[in-house]
C-alpha positions as CSV (number, residue, x, y, z in Angstrom):
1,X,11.4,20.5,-6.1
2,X,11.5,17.1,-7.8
3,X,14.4,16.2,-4.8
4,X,11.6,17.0,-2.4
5,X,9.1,14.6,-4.6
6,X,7.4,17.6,-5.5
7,X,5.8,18.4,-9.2
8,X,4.6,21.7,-11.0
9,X,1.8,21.0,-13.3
10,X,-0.1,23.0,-15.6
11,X,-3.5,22.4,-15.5
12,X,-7.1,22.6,-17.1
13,X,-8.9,25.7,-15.1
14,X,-11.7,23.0,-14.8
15,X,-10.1,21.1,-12.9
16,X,-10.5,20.0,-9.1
17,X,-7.9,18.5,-6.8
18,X,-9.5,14.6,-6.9
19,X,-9.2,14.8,-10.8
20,X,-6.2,15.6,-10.6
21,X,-4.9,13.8,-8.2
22,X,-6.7,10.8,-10.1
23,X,-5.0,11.7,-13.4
24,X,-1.1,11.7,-12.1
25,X,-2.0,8.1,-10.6
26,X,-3.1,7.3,-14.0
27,X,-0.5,8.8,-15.8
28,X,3.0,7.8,-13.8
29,X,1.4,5.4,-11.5
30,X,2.3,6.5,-8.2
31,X,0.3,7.9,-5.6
32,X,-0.1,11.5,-4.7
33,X,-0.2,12.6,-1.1
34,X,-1.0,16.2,-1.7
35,X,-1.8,18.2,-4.3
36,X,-1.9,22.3,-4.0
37,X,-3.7,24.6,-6.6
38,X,-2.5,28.0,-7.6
39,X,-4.1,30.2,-9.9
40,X,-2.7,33.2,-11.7
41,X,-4.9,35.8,-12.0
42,X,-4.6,38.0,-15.7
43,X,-2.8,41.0,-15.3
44,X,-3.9,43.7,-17.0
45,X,-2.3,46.9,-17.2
46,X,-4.0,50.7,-18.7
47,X,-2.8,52.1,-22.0
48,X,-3.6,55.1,-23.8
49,X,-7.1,56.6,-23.6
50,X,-7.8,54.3,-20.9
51,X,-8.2,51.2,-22.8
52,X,-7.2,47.9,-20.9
53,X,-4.5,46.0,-22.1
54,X,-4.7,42.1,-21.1
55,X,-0.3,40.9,-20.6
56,X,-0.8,37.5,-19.0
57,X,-3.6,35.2,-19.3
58,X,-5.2,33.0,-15.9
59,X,-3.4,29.9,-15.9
60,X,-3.8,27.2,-13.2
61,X,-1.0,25.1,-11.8
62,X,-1.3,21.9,-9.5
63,X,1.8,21.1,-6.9
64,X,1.3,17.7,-6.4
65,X,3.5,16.2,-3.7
66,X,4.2,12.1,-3.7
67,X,3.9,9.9,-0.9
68,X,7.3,8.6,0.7
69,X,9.6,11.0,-1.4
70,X,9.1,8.4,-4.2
71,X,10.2,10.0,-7.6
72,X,8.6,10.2,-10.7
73,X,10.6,10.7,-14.3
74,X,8.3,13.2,-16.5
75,X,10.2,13.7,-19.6
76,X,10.1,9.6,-19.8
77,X,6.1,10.5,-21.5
């Protein structure tokens, strides 16, 4: 994705798409052009006597794409 000038994020369930997209010009200083949201629900999943189970907790994740293909080295921070 990274060829593509696209990142994967993990991000606070608080947050909205401006902060974010506010934060990664902050952070690596160059500007995002798009920035996606997905959120995984919790899967839960019945065990004995009926009692819920919780596997996987929500997490939210931001795609952020960059203007002009311009990369971005994360592991640098």
């Amino acid at each position: 994705m990274a060829k593509h000038g696209k990142y994967l994020f993990v991000v606070n369930p608080k947050a909205t798409k401006v902060d974010i997209k506010n934060a990664f010009r902050q952070l690596y200083g160059v500007p995002a052009s798009k920035v996606n949201i997905v959120q995984q629900t919790p899967k839960t999943r019945m065990v004995r006597r009926g009692l819920p189970l919780v596997k996987r907790k929500p997490v939210k994740r931001a795609i952020i794409t960059t203007k002009g293909q311009k990369t971005v080295d994360v592991y640098k921070q």
